[in-house]
C-alpha positions in Angstrom: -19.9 -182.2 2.2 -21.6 -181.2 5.0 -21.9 -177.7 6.2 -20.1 -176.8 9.4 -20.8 -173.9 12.0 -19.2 -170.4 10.6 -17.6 -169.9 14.5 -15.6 -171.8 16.6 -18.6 -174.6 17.2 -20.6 -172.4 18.1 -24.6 -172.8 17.1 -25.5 -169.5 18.6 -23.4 -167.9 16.0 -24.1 -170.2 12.8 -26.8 -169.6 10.0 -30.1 -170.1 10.0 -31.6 -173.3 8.4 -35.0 -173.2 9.2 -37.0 -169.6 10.6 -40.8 -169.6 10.8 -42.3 -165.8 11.3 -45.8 -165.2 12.3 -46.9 -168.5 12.0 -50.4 -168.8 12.2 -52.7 -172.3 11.8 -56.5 -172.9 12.2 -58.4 -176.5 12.3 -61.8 -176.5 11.1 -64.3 -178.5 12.6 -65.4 -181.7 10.6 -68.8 -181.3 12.6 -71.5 -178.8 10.3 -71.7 -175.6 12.5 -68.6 -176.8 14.8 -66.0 -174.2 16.2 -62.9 -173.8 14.7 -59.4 -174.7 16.9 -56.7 -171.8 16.5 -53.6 -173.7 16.9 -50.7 -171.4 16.0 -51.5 -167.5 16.6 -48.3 -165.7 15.7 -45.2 -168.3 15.8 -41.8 -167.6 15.4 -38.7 -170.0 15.7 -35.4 -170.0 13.9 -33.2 -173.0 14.0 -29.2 -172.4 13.5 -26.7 -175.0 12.0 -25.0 -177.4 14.5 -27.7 -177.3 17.2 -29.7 -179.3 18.6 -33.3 -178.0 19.6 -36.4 -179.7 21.6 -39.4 -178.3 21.4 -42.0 -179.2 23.9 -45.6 -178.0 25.0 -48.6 -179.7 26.4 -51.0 -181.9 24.6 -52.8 -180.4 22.2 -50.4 -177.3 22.1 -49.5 -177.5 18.5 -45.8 -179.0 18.3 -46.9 -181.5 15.5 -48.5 -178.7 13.6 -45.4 -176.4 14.4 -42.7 -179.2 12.8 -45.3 -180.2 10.0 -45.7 -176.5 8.9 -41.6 -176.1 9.2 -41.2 -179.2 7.4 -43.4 -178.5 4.8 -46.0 -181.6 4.6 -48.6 -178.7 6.3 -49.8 -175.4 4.7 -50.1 -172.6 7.4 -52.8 -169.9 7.3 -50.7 -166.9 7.6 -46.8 -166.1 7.8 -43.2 -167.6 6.3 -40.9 -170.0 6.3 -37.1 -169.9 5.0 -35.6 -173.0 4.6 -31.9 -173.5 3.3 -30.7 -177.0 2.2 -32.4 -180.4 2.3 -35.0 -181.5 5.1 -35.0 -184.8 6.3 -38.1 -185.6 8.7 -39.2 -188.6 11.0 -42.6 -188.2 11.8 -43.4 -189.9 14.7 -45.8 -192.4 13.4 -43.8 -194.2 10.6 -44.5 -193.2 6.5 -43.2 -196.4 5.6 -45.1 -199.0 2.9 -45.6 -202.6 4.9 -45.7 -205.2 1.7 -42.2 -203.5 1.1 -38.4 -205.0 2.7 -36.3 -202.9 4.8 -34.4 -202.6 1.6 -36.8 -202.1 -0.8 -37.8 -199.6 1.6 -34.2 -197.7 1.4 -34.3 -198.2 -2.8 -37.9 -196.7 -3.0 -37.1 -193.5 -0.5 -33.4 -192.9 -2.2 -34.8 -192.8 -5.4 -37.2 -189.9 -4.2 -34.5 -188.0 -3.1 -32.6 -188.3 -6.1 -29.6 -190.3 -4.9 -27.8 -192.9 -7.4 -27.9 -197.1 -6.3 -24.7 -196.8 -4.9 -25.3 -193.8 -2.4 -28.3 -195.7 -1.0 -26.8 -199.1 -0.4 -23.7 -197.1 1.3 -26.5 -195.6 3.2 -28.5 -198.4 3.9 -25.4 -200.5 4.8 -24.0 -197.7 7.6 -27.5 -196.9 8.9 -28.5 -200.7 9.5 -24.9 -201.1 11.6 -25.1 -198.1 13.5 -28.7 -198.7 14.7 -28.4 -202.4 14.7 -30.8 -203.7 11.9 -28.7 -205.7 9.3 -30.4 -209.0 9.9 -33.6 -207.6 8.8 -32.9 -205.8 5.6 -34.9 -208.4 3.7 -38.0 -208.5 6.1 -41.1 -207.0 4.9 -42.0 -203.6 7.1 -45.1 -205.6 8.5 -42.8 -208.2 10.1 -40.7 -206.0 12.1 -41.3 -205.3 16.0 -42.2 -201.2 16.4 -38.6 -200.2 17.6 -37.5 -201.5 14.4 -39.8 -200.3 12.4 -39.2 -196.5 14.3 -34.9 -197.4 13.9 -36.0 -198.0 9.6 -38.2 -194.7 10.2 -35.3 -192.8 11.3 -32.7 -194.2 8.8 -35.0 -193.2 5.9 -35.2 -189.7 7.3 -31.2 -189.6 7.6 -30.3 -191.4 4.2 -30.0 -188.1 2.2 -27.6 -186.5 4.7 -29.7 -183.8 5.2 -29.1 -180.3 6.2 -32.0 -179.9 8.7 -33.5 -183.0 10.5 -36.5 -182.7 11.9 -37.8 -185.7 14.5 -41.0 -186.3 16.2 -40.1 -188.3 19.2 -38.0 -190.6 17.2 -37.2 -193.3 20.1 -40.5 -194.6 20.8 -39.7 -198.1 21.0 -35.9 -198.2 21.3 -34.2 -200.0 23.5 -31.8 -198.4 26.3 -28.6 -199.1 23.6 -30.5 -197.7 21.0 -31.6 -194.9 23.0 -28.2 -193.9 23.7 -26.5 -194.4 20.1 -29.4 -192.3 19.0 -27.8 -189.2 21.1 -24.5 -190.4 19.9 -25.8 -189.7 16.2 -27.8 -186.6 16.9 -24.1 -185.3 18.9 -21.9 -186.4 15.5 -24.9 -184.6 13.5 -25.0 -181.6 15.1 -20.7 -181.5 14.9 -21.0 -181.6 11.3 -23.1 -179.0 10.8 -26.7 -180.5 10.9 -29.5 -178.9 12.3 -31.3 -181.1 14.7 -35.2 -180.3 15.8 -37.3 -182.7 18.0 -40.6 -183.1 19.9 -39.4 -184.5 23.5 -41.7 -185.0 26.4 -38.5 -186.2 28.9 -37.1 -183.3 30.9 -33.7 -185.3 32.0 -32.9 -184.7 28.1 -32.6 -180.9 28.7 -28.8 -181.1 29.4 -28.3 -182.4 26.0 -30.1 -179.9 23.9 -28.6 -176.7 23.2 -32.2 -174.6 22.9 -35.7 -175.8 23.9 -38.8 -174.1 22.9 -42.1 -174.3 24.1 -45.2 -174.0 22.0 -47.9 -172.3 23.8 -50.6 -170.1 24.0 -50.6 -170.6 19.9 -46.7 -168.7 20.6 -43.3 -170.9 20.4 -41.7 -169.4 23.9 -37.9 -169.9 24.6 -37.6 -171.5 27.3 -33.8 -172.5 27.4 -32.7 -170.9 30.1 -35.2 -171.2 32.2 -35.0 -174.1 34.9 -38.1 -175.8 34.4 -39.8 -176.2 31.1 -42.6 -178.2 32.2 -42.5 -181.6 31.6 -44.6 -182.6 28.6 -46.2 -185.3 26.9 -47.4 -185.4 23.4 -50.8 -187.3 22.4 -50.9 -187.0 18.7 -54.8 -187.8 18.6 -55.4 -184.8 20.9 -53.6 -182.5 18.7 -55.7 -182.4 15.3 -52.6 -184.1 14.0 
């Protein structure tokens, strides 16, 4: 069963899931003789059960690295992280195989993370009705339209019930009632105890995250109570990610 904040609902006052301390990340230069890029100088960030975070910054900033090195798909140069339970992640461009269905999909990722045939058919069955993808279970990956390749995306990252999910601007390509059932999801996570982390570039989405951090400067900043955290975009091919 899920875990569930160790207050009254509050995520200021739950555990830690994920902290990062001193975080630091260099890119080399693939050119001979070419400058290095510092990306991360010193990062810290801790992520609490039941919350939902954003974390924004400008292009280039280092918010990819940041989530990659959390997640653990990215070794960093110097520091730590702590994680505690599973990690489910959604990177933004989808890790999914294309000659494979929307099912096959499910059986190859479940089976990775360990769960039995029944648990990932439940899965796959309550995913593809809450984001609206049953017809397609039998598609091949390469046949679906990006939204619903981004709604398979996100359904793989959830299918384990993880502890932490971490999500890297995970509505590209929904529709407006997509959009929306996505917050409903990340609200019902959040209730239960999840940890929910993601990249966002749109500002009218502050009032429904309960911290926001900005990466800059190679630093992750606080920014939550501050009134304007500047509106960001991300641009994945201008971040060395």
């Amino acid at each position: 069963m899920k875990r569930t904040t160790t207050t009254t609902g509050t995520a200021a006052s739950s555990e830690p899931l994920v902290r990062g301390d001193s975080l630091e990340k260099t890119y080399g230069s693939r050119l001979p003789f070419g400058r290095s890029t510092p990306v991360l100088t010193g990062a810290d960030i801790e992520v609490r059960a039941g919350e939902i975070v954003g974390i924004v910054g400008e292009n280039g900033s280092g918010k990819s690295t940041l989530m990659k090195i959390l997640v653990g798909v990215l070794d960093h140069d110097a520091g730590t992280v702590e994680r505690t339970g599973t990690v489910g992640w959604c990177p933004q461009e989808p890790l999914l195989y294309d000659r494979l269905t929307v099912s096959e999909t499910f059986r190859l990722f479940g089976a990775g993370y360990g769960m039995s045939r029944k648990e990932i058919d439940a899965a796959k069955r309550r995913l593809a009705d809450e984001l609206d993808f049953e017809r397609y279970l039998d598609y091949r990956v390469d046949q679906l339209s990006g939204g619903n390749r981004q709604k398979v995306n996100l359904s793989i990252a959830l299918m384990h019930d993880p502890d932490v999910l971490m999500l890297d601007e995970p509505y590209t390509g929904f529709d407006w009632e997509t959009y929306l059932r996505f917050w409903d999801m990340a609200q019902d996570l959040a209730d239960d105890g999840t940890a929910v982390v993601m990249i966002s570039h749109l500002i009218e989405e502050r009032s429904r995250l309960d911290r926001v951090f900005e990466v800059r400067d190679g630093l992750v900043h606080d920014v939550t109570d501050e009134e304007t955290a500047s509106e960001l975009r991300s641009d994945p091919e201008e971040e060395h990610e």
